[in-house]
BATORPA-944311 format. One line per 5 residues: their letters; for each residue x, y, z of C-alpha. Coordinates in nm, 3 decimals. Example, Ala and Ser with C-alpha at 12.3 -4.5 7.8 and 13.67 -1.06 7.14 Angstrom:
BEGIN
as = 1.230/-0.450/0.780 ~ 1.367/-0.106/0.714 .
//
This chain:
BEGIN
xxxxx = -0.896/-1.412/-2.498 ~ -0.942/-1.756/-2.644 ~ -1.079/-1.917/-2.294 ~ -1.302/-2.152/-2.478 ~ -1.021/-2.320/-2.680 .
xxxxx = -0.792/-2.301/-2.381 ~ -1.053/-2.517/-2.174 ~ -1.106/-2.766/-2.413 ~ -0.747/-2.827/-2.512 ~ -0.702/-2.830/-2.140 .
xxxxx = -0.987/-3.096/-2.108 ~ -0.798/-3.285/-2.393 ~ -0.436/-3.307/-2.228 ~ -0.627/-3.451/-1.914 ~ -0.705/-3.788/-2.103 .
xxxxx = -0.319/-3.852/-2.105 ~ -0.293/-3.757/-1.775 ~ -0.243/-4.073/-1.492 ~ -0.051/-4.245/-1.849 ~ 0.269/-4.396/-1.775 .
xxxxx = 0.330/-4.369/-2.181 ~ 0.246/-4.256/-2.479 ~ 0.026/-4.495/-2.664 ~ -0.122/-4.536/-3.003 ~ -0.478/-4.550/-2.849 .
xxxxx = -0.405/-4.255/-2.570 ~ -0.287/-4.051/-2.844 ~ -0.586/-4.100/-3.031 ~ -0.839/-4.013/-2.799 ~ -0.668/-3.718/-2.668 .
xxxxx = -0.621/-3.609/-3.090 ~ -0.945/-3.657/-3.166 ~ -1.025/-3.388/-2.872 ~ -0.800/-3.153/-2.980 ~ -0.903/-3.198/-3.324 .
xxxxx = -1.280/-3.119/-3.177 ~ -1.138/-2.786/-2.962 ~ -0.992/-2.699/-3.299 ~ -1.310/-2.719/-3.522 ~ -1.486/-2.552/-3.206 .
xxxxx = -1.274/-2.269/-3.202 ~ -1.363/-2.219/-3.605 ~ -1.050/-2.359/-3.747 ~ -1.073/-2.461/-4.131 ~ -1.131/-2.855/-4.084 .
xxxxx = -0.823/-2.944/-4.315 ~ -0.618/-2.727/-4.144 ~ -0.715/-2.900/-3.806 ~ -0.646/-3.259/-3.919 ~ -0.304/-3.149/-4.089 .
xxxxx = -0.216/-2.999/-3.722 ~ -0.344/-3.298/-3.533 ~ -0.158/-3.556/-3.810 ~ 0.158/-3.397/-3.720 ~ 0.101/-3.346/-3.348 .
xxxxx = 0.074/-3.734/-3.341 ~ 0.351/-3.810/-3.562 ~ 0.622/-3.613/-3.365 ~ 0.423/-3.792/-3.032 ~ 0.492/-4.167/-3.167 .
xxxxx = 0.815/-4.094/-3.243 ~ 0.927/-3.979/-2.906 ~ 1.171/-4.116/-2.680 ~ 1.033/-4.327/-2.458 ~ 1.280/-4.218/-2.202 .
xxxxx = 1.211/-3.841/-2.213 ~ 1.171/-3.698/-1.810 ~ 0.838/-3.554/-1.895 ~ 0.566/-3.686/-1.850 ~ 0.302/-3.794/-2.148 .
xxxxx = 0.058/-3.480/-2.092 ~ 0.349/-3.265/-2.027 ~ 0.510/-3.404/-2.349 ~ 0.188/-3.340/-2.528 ~ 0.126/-3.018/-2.410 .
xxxxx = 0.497/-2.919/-2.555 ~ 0.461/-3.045/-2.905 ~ 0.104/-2.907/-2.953 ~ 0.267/-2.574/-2.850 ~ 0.533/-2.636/-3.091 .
xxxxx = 0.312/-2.667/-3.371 ~ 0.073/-2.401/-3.309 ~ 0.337/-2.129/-3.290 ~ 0.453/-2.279/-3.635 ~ 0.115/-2.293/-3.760 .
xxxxx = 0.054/-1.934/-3.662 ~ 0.403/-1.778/-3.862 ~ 0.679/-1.923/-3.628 ~ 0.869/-1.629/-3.540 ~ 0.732/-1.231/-3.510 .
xxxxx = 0.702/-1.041/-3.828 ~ 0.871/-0.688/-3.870 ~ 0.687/-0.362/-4.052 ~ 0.911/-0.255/-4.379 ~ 0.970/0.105/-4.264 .
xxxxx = 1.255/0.120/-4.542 ~ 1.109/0.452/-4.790 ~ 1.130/0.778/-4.751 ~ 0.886/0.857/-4.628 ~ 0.753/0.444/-4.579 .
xxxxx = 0.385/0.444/-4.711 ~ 0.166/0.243/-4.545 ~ -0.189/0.101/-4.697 ~ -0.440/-0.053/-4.459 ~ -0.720/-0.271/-4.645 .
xxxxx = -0.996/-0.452/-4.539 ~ -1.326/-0.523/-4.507 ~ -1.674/-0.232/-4.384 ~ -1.647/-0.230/-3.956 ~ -1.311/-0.426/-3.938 .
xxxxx = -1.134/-0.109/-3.759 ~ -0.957/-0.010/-3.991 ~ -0.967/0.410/-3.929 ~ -0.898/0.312/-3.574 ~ -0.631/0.073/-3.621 .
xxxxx = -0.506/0.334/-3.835 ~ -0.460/0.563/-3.574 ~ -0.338/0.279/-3.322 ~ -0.051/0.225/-3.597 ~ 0.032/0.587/-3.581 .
xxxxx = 0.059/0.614/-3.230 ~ 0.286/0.343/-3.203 ~ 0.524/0.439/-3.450 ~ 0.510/0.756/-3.297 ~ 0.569/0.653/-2.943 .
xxxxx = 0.774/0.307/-3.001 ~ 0.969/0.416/-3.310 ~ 1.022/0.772/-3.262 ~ 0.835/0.822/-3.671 ~ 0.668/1.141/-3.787 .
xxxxx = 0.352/0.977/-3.936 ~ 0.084/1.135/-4.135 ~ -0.234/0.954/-4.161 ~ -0.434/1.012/-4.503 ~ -0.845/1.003/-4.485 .
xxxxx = -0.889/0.828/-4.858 ~ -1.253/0.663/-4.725 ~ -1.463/0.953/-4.930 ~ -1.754/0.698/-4.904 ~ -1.855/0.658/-4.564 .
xxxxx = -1.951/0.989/-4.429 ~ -1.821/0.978/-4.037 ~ -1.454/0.836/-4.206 ~ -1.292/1.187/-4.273 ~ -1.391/1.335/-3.937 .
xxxxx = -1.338/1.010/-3.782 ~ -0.993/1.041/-3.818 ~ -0.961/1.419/-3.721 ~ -1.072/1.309/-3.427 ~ -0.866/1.022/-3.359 .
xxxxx = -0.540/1.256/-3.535 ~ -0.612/1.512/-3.258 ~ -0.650/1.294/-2.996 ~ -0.314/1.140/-3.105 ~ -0.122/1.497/-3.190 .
xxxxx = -0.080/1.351/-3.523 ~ -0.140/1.536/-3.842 ~ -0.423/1.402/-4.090 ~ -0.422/1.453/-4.450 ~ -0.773/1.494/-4.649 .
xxxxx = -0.933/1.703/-4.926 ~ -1.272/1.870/-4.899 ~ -1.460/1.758/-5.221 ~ -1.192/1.540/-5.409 ~ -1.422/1.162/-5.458 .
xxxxx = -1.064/1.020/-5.611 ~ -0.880/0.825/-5.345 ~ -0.565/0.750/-5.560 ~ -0.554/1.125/-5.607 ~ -0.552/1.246/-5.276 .
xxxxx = -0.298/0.920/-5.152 ~ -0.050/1.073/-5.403 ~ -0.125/1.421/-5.326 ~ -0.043/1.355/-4.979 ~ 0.280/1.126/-5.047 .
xxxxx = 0.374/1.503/-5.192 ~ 0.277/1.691/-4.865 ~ 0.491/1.413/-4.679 ~ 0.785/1.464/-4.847 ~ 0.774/1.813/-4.836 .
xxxxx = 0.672/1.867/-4.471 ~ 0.912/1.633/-4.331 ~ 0.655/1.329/-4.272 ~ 0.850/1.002/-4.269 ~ 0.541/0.766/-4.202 .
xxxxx = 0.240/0.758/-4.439 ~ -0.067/0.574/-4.358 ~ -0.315/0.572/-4.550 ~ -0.695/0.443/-4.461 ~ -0.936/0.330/-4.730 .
xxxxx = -1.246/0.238/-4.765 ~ -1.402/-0.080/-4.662 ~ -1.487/-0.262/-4.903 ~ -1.637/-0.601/-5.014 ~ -1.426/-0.888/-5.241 .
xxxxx = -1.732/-0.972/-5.427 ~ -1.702/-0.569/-5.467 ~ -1.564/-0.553/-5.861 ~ -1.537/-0.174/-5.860 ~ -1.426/-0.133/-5.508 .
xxxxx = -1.166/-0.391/-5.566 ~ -1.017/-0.233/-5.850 ~ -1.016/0.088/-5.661 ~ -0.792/-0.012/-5.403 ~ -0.582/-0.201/-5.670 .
xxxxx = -0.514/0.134/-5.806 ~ -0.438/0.306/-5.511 ~ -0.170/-0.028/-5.446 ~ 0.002/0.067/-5.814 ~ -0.030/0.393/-5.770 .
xxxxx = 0.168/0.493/-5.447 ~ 0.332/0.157/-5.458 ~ 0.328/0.149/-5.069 ~ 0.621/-0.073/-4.859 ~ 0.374/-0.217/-4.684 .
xxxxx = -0.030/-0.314/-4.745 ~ -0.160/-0.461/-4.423 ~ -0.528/-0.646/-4.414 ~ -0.702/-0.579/-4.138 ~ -0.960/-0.809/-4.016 .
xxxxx = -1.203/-0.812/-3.700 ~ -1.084/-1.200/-3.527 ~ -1.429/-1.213/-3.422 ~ -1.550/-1.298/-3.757 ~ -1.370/-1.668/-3.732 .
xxxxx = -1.384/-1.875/-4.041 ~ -1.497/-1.597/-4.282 ~ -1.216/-1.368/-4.184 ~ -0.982/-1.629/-4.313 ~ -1.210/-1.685/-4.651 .
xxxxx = -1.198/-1.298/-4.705 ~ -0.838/-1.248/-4.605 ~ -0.772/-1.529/-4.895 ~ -1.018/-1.353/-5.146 ~ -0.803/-0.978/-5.066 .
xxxxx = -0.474/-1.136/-5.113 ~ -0.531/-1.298/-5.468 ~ -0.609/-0.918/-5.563 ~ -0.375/-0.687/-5.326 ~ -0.083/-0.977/-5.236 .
xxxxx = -0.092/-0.767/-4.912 ~ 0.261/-0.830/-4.708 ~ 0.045/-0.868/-4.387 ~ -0.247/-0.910/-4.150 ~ -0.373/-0.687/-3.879 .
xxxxx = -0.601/-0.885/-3.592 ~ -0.863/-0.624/-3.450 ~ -1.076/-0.708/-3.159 ~ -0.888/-0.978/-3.038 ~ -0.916/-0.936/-2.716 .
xxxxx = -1.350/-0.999/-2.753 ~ -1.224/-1.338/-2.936 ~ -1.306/-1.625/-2.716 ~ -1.219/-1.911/-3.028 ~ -0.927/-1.810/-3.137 .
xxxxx = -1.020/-1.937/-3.508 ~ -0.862/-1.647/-3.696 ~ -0.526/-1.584/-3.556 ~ -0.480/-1.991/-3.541 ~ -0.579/-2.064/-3.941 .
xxxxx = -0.475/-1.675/-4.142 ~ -0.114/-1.754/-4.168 ~ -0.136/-2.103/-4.248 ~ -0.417/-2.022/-4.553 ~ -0.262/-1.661/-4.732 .
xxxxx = 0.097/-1.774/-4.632 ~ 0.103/-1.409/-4.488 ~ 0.187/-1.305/-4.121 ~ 0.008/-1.155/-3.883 ~ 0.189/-0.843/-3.779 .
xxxxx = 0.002/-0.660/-3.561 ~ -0.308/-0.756/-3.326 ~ -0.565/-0.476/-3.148 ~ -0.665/-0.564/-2.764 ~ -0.879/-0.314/-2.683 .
xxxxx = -1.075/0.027/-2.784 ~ -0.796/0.267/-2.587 ~ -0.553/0.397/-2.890 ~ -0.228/0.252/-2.679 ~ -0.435/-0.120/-2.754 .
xxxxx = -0.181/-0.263/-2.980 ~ 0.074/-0.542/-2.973 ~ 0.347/-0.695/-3.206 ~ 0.195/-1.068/-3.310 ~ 0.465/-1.297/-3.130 .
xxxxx = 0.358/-1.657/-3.233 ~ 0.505/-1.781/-2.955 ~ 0.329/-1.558/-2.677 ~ 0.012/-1.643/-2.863 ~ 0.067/-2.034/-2.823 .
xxxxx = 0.131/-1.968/-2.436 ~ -0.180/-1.790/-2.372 ~ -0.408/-2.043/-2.567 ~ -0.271/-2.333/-2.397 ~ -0.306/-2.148/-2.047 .
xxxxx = 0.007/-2.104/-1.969 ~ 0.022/-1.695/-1.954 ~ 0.257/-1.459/-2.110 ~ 0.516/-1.291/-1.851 ~ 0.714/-1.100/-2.122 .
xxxxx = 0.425/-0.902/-2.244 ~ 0.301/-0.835/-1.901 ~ 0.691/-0.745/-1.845 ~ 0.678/-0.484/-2.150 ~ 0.319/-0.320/-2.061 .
xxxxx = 0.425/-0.237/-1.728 ~ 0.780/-0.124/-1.856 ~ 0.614/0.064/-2.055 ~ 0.456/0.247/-1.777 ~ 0.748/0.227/-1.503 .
xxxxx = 0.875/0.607/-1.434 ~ 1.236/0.570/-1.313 ~ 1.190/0.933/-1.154 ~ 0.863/0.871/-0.983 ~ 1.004/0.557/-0.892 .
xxxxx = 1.280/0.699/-0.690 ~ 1.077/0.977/-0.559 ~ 0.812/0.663/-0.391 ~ 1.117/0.513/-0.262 ~ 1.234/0.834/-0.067 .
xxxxx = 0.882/0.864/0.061 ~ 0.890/0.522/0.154 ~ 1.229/0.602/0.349 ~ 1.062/0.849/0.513 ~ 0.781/0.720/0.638 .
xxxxx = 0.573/0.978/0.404 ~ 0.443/0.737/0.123 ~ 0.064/0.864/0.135 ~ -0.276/0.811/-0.059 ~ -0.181/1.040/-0.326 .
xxxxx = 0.107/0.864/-0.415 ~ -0.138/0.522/-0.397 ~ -0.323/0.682/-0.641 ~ -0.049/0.741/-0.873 ~ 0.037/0.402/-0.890 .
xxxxx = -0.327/0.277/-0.965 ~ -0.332/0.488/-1.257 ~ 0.008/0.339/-1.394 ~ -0.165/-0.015/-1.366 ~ -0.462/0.094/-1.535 .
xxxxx = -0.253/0.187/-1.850 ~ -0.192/-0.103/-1.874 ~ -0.467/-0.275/-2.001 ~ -0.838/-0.407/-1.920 ~ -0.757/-0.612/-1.545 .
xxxxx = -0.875/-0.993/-1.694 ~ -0.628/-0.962/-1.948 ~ -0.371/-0.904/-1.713 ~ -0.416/-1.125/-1.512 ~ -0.484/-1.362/-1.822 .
xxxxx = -0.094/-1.337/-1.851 ~ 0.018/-1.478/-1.525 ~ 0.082/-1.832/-1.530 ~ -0.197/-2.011/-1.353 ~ -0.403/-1.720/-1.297 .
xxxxx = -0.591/-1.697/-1.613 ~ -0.742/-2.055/-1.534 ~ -0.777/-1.979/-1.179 ~ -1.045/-1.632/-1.269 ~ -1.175/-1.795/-1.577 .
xxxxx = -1.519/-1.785/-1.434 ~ -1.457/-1.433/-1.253 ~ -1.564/-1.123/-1.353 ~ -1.349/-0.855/-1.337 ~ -1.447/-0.499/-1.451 .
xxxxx = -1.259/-0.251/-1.609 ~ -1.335/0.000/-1.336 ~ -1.189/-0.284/-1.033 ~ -1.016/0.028/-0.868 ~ -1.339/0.296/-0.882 .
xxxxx = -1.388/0.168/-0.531 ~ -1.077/0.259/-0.438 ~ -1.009/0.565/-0.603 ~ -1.373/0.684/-0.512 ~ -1.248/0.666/-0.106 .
xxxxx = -0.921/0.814/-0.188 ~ -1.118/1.120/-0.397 ~ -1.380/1.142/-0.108 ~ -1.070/1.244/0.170 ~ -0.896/1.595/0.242 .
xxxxx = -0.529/1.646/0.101 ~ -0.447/1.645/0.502 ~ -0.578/1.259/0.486 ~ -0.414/1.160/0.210 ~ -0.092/1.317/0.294 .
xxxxx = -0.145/1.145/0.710 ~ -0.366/0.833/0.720 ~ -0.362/0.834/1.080 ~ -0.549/1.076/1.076 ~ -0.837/0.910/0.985 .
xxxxx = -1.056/0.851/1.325 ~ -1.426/0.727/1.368 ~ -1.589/1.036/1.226 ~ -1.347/1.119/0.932 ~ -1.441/0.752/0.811 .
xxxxx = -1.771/0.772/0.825 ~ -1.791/1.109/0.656 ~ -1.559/0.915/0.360 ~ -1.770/0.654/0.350 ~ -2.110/0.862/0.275 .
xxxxx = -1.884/1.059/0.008 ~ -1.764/0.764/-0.160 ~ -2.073/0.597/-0.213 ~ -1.925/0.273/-0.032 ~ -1.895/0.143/0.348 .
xxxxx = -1.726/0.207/0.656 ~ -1.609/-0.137/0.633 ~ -1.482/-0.086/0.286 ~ -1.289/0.178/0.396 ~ -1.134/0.025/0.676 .
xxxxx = -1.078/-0.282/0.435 ~ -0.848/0.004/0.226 ~ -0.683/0.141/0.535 ~ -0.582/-0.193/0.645 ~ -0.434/-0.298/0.302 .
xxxxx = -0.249/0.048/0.259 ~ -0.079/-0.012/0.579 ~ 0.006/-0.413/0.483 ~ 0.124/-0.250/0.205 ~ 0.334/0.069/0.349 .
xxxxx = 0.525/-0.200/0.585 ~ 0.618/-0.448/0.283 ~ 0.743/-0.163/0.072 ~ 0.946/0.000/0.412 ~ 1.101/-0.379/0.430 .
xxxxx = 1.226/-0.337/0.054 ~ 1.435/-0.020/0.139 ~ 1.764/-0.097/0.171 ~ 2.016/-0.310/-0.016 ~ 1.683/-0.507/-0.154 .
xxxxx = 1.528/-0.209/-0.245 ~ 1.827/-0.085/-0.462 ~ 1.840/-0.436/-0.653 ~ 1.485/-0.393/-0.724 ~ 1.539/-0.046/-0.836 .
xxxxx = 1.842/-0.132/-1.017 ~ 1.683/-0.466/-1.165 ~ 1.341/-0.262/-1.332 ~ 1.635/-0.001/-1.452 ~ 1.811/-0.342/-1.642 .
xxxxx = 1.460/-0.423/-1.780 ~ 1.381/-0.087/-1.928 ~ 1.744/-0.126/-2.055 ~ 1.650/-0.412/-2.253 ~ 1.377/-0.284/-2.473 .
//
């Protein structure tokens, strides 16, 4: 996610680097590459030179005694600004009616149906809400079943009507099922549609009067760059949406999009899509965003995915195993899976500080573990449960079934039991803090 902007801005802090001060001239030349990074990354050019202008206004007008240093004190105000520039603080979702009605809007392929369903699972999961999503896309002919499909997948109920071509029919008809089935989320998906589109616009303005929805959210693929900022412009003079859903983001090496929406349709961006899995979907923290672009990671999300994924129960039943000498493969494999849920393995690691600039140029796949869990597949229950039993002949015998090497394998065994002695050296009174510590973090959600 935005590694090309993050190396050039990178690049650009390193001209200030070695200076004892912030100069007039050093200022300049490390602007003017910033400005460039900007422009590169498909930010509007105005909206680049207003950023860089006030970057080196607040940089001049420093302290000249300040501890940090002049790239450090560079890197700061740049951050400064471009969480400002991108909304300053994290905007909510209106979830105030009853039931709230929800209309996503947007252009053909931005993700809309998906994102749809995304938005459903996460008030369903994150904010304990009953939604119903609404199929009002009678145009394209995969939409309906589309998001059947994504409804069952979800367990979430989807509204549609066999025949009906009206859309602001069947979003009112449905606002009617939702009241009287207990529904206290509506979301309803249009069609995409075109702004040079007259008679698609107006549709979609009548839907807007019609159900009068607490929220209408844009939804735009970040990919697009410039243009999704030129169509998000061209929507809001119609819809006056309340704000902006980033899909694909996580595909978005420039970063153009999520830098220049806010600051041109003076509307947030709520919600952003990082992935194709239907749990891809994060709040829009300004401030997170600034931190990754600039390299510097993001802890607190990384903090909330795996939160998100931590099993208190499971958790204590490891540590007894552990206590006992009896933590095995299975239970290995258990805690693979957790980490998977989490999210594609470069954009993990893209949150720890450091790391992201470390691996820029590595390759990690989405399958890292197959390896892994193809060994741990390929042995008996009896091996899983006992390692040691795992001589000469059992390896080998793994090794064929697993499609990998003996050496592979004894790679694994050798890591399992690094591993199995640092978690036995937890037990104890630094065990419990840890337990009790992940308990206080799941207590702060």
């Amino acid at each position: 996610m935005f590694d090309n902007l993050s190396d050039k801005l990178d690049k650009a802090f390193h001209i200030l680097k070695g200076h004892g001060k912030i100069t007039e001239v050093n200022v300049a030349d490390t602007l003017k590459e910033v400005r460039r990074a900007l422009l590169d990354a498909d930010v509007n050019f105005k909206i680049a030179k207003d950023f860089t202008n006030r970057v080196k206004e607040k940089a001049l007008g420093q302290d000249v005694l300040t501890n940090l240093q002049p790239g450090q004190l560079m890197v700061k105000i740049v951050k400064d600004e471009l969480i400002e520039l991108m909304g300053g603080e994290a905007a909510g979702i209106n979830l105030s009616g009853n039931p709230s009605v929800i209309l996503m809007s947007g252009l053909q392929g931005s993700g809309k149906t998906t994102f749809s369903g995304k938005l459903a699972n996460f008030l369903k999961s994150k904010k304990s809400k009953n939604p119903l999503l609404v199929a009002c896309d009678v145009y394209r002919p995969a939409a309906i079943n589309q998001l059947h499909v994504v409804g069952e997948q979800l367990g979430v109920e989807v509204y549609s009507e066999a025949g009906n071509m009206n859309p602001v029919e069947i979003a009112q008809n449905a606002i009617k099922h939702a009241k009287a089935n207990g529904f206290n989320v509506v979301i309803v998906d249009t069609a995409g549609r075109l702004a040079v589109d007259e008679e698609m616009m107006n549709e979609i303005a009548n839907i807007h009067k019609a159900i009068q929805p607490q929220e209408t959210l844009f939804v735009v693929d970040a990919m697009t760059g410039q243009d999704a900022v030129n169509t998000a412009k061209a929507f809001n003079d119609r819809l006056n949406f309340d704000g902006v859903i980033l899909t694909k983001l996580d595909g978005d090496t420039r970063g153009g999009a999520a830098i220049s929406i806010k600051s041109v349709v003076n509307k947030p961006i709520k919600f952003i899509g990082t992935g194709e899995k239907m749990d891809a979907i994060d709040v829009f923290y300004p401030n997170r965003m600034a931190d990754r672009i600039l390299g510097m990671g993001d802890v607190i999300s990384l903090v909330e995915r795996a939160q998100a994924q931590y099993d208190e129960e499971e958790a204590r039943k490891i540590q007894k195993k552990i206590a006992k000498n009896e933590f095995g493969f299975d239970d290995f494999l258990s805690q693979i899976q957790q980490v998977k849920k989490m999210g594609n393995m470069k954009d993990l690691m893209g949150m720890i500080p450091g790391v992201g600039k470390a691996m820029k140029d590595v390759e990690i796949e989405d399958d890292a573990f197959k390896h892994i869990e193809a060994i741990i597949y390929s042995m008996t229950p009896d091996e899983r449960t006992r390692p040691s039993l795992l001589d000469v002949k059992r390896k080998n015998r793994i090794a064929r079934g697993s499609g990998t090497s003996v050496q592979q394998v004894n790679q694994l065994l050798k890591q399992f039991d690094q591993m199995s002695k640092m978690m036995k050296m937890m037990q104890g009174s630094k065990g419990k803090n840890l337990m009790r510590m992940m308990g206080n973090l799941k207590g702060m959600q």
